[in-house]
C-alpha positions as CSV (number, residue, x, y, z in Angstrom):
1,X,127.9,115.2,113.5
2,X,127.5,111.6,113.5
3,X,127.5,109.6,116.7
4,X,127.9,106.0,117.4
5,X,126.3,105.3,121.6
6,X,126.9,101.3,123.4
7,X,129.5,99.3,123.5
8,X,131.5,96.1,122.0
9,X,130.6,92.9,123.2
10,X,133.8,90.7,123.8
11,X,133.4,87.4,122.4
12,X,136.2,84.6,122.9
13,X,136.2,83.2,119.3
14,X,137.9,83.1,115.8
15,X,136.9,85.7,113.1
16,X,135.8,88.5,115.6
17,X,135.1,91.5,113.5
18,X,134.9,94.7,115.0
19,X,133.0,97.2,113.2
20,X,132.9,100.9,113.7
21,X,129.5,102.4,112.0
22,X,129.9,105.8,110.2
23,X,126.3,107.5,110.8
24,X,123.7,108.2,113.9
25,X,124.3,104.3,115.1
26,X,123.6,102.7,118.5
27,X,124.1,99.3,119.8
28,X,126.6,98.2,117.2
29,X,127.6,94.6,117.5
30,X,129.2,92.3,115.0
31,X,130.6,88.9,115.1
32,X,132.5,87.2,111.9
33,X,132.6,83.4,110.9
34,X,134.1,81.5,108.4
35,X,131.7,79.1,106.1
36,X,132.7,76.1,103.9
37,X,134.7,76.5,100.4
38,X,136.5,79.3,102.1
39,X,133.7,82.0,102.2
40,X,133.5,84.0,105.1
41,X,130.4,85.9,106.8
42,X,130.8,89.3,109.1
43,X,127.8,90.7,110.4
44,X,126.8,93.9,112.2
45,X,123.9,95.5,113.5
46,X,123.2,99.4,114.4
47,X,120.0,101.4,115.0
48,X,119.7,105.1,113.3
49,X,118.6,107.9,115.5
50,X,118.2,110.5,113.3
51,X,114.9,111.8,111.7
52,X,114.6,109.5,108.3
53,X,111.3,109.9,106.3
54,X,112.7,108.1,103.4
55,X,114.9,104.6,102.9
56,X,117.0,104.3,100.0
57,X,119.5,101.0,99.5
58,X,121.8,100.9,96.8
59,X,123.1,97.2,96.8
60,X,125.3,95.3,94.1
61,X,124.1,91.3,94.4
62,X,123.0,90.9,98.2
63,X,119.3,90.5,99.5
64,X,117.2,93.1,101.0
65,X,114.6,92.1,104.1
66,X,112.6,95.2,105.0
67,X,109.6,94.5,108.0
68,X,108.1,96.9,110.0
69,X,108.1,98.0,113.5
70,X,108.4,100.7,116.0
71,X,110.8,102.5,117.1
72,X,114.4,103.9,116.0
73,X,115.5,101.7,112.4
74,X,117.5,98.8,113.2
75,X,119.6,97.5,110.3
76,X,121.8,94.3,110.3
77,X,124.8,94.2,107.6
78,X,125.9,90.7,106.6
79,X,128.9,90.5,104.2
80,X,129.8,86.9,102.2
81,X,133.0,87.3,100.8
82,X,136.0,84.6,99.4
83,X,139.1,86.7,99.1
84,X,138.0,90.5,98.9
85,X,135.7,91.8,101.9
86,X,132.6,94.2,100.2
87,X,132.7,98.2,101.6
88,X,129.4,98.9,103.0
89,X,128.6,102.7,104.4
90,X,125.4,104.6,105.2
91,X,124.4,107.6,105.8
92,X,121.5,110.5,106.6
93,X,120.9,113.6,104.5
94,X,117.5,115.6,104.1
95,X,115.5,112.6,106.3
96,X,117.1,110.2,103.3
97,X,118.7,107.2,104.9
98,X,121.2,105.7,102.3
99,X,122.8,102.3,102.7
100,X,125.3,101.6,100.7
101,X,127.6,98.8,99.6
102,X,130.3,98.9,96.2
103,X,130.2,97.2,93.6
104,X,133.5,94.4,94.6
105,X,134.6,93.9,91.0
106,X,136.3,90.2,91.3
107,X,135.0,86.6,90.6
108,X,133.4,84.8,93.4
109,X,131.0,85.2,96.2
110,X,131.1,89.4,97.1
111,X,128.0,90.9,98.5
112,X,126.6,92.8,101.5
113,X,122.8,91.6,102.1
114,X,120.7,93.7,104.4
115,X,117.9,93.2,106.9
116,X,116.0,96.5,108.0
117,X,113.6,97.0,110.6
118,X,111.7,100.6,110.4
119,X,108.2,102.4,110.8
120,X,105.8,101.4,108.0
121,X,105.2,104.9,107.6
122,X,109.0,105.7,105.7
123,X,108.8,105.5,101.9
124,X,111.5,103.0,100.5
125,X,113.8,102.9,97.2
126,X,115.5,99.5,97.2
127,X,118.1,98.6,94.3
128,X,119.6,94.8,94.9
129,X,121.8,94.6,91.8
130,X,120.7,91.0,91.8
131,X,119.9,90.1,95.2
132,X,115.9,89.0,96.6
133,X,113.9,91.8,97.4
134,X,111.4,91.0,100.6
135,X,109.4,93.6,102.1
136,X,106.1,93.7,104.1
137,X,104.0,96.2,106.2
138,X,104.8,99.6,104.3
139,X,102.5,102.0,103.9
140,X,104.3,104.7,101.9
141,X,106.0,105.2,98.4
142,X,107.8,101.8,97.5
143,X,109.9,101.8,94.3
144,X,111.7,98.5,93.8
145,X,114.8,97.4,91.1
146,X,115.9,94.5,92.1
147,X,118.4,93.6,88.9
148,X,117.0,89.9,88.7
149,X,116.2,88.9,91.7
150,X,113.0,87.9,93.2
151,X,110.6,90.3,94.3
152,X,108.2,89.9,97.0
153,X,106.0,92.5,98.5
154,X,103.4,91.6,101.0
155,X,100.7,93.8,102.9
156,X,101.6,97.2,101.4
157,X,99.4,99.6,102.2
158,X,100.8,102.0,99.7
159,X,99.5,104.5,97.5
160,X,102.1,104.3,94.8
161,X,104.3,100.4,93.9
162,X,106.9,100.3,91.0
163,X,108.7,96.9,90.9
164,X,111.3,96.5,88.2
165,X,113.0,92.4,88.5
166,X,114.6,92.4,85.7
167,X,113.9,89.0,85.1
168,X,113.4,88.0,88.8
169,X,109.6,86.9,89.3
170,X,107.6,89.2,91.5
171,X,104.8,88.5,94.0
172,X,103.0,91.3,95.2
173,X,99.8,91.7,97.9
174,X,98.1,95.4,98.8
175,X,95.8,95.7,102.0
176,X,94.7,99.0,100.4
177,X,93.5,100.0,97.3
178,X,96.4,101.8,95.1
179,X,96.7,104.8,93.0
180,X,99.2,103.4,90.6
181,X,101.5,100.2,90.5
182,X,103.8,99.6,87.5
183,X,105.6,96.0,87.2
184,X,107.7,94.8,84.4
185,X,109.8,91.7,85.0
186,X,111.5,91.3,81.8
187,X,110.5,87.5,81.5
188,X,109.6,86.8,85.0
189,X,106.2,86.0,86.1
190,X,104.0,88.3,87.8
191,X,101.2,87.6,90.7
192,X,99.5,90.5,91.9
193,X,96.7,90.1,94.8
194,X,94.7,93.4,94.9
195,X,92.1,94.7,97.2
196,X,88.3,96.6,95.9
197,X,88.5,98.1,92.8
198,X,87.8,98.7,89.9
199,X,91.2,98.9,88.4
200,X,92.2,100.5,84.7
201,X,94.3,97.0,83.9
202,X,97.1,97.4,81.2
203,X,98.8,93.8,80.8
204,X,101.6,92.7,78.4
205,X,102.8,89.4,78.7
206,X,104.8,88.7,75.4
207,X,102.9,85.3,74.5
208,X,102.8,84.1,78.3
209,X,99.5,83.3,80.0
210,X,97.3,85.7,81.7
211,X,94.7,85.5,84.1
212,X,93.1,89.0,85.4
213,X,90.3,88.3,87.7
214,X,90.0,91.5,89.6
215,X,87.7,93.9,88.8
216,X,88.1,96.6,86.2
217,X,87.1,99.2,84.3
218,X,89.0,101.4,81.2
219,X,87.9,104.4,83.1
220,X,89.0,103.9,86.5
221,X,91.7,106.4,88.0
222,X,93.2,103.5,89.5
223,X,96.5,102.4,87.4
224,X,97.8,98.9,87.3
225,X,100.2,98.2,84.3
226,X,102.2,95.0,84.7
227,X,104.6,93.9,81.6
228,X,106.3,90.4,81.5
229,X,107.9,89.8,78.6
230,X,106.7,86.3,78.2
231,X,106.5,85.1,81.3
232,X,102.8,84.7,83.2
233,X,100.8,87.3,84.7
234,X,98.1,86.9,87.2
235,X,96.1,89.7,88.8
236,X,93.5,88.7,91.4
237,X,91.4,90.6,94.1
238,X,92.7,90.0,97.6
């Protein structure tokens, strides 16, 4: 069953949202304001309790912030809306956390953007939509589509980094030698800082400029493909 511990904060002001979690939540709080041009802002914030080996978002247009940290996973929903507030839900099946916000299907500012504390150990699938995709500190499986926003991805200690922008430019830095990454940014440039090496380097830029610098070799077991589509690639040792 799911669970939600703690209590509501009352606070005397206009626009106070009071948000029920569904899914192993404690110390939810939320607080609602109203910004200029008529857009509003709700935000809440909930830890999960349950045993999560894996992070998956599936966003439509909001940003995504992961760090890293110990402790239960402490996420913080903020919705922008105009006239039609975004549904956001989450939940935990087979150590898969899923967050979760639909698509709003109207004109105008609709989106859900996330911020997400959790151990660097928990592997992470993050799809924007759209929205910026920052993350930093993880040391598992990292698959990334952010829909054309920008990526950036800093001190991954991964094995294993696919980034798909979409036309978003993408900035990524590994503290460890990888197995495999695999960027394409369909027209968005791509800088890559990566540590050691040698690395088997596979690089189509579609007529942009390209500047590899790290050390490789055609026979190395270590993959790094990165596509561009014209815009410019740089791949440099850390």
């Amino acid at each position: 069953m799911l669970k939600v511990d703690g209590s509501m904060s009352r606070v005397r002001r206009a626009g106070l949202a009071a948000i029920v979690a569904v899914g192993a939540a404690t110390a939810l709080t939320g607080c609602g304001t109203t910004m200029s041009g008529g857009e509003n802002s709700t935000s809440s914030s909930y830890d999960v309790a349950d045993a999560v080996t894996t992070l998956r978002v599936d966003g439509h247009g909001g940003d995504i912030e992961i760090v890293t940290g110990d402790g239960a996973i402490k996420v913080t929903e903020t919705m922008e809306y105009r006239d039609t507030k975004p549904v956001s839900r989450h939940s935990v099946s087979n150590g898969e956390l899923l967050l979760q916000s639909d698509r709003c299907n109207v004109d105008g500012v609709c989106h859900v953007d996330y911020k997400i504390q959790m151990p660097a150990k928990l592997a992470a699938k993050l799809s924007s939509g759209g929205g910026a995709i920052d993350i930093s500190g993880v040391v598992a499986l990292v698959d990334i589509d952010s829909g054309g926003g920008k990526v950036v991805a800093d001190k991954l200690s991964v094995k294993n980094l696919t980034v798909n922008s979409g036309g978003g430019a993408v900035e990524a830095s590994l503290s460890a030698e990888p197995d495999s990454v695999a960027v394409d940014t369909s027209g968005g440039g791509a800088k890559l800082k990566l540590p050691g090496g040698p690395y088997a380097v596979d690089v189509e830029s579609g007529g942009g400029p390209r500047d590899v610098s790290v050390k490789t070799s055609a026979t190395s077991a270590r993959q790094v493909t990165v596509k561009s589509g014209g815009g410019g690639i740089k791949i440099q040792s850390a």
